[in-house]
C-alpha positions in Angstrom: 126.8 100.3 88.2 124.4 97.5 88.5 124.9 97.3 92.2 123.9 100.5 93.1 120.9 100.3 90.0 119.7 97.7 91.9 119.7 99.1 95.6 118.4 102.0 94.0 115.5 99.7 92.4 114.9 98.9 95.9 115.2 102.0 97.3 117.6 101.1 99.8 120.8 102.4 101.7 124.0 101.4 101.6 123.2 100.6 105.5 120.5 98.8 104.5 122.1 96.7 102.1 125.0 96.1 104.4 122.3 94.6 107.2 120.7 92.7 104.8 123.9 91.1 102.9 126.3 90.9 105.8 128.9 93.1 103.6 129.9 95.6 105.3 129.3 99.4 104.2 132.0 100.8 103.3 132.9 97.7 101.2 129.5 98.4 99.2 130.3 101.7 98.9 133.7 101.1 96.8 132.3 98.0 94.9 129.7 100.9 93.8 132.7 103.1 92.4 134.2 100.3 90.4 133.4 100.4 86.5 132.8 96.4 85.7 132.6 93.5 88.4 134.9 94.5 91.7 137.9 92.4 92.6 136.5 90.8 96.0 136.9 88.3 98.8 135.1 86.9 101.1 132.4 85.6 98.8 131.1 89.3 99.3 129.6 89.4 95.7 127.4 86.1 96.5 126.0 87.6 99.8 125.5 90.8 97.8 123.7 88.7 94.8 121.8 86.5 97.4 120.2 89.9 99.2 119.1 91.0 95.9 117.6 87.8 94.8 116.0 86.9 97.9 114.4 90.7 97.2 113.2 89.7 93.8 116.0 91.3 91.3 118.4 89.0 88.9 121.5 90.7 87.2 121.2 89.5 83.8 123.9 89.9 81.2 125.0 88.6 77.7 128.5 88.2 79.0 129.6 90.8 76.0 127.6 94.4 76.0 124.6 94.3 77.4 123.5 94.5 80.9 120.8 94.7 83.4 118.4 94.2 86.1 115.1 91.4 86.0 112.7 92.0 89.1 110.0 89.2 89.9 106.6 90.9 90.6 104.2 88.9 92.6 100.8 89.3 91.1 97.9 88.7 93.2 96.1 85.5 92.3 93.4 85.6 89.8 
């Protein structure tokens, strides 16, 4: 859920994501179907995590319940 949350955030494909992250589509497509963290390979859910960093969005969780999304907002300087 936080995978596609996040794209969402961004308002980005699935193609987009893909281009940006080097994971192909249609592997971001199921990962988005998957209740809870996706089994993977390839280190697919670090290039996935890197995209969305390097785009200013952390997954942040308390490793128990709760879940979400940070973004870093660049404020102008003062």
């Amino acid at each position: 859920m936080q995978l596609r949350a996040a794209r969402g955030a961004l308002n980005w494909s699935v193609r987009e994501l893909a281009e940006r992250s080097g994971v192909g589509a249609a592997t971001i497509t199921r990962y988005e179907k998957v209740d809870g963290v996706p089994r993977s390979r390839k280190e697919n859910l670090g290039k996935l995590w890197r995209a969305f960093e390097a785009s200013g969005v952390r997954f942040v969780s308390d490793r128990r319940s709760s879940f979400g999304l940070l973004f870093d907002i660049r404020l102008p300087d003062a």
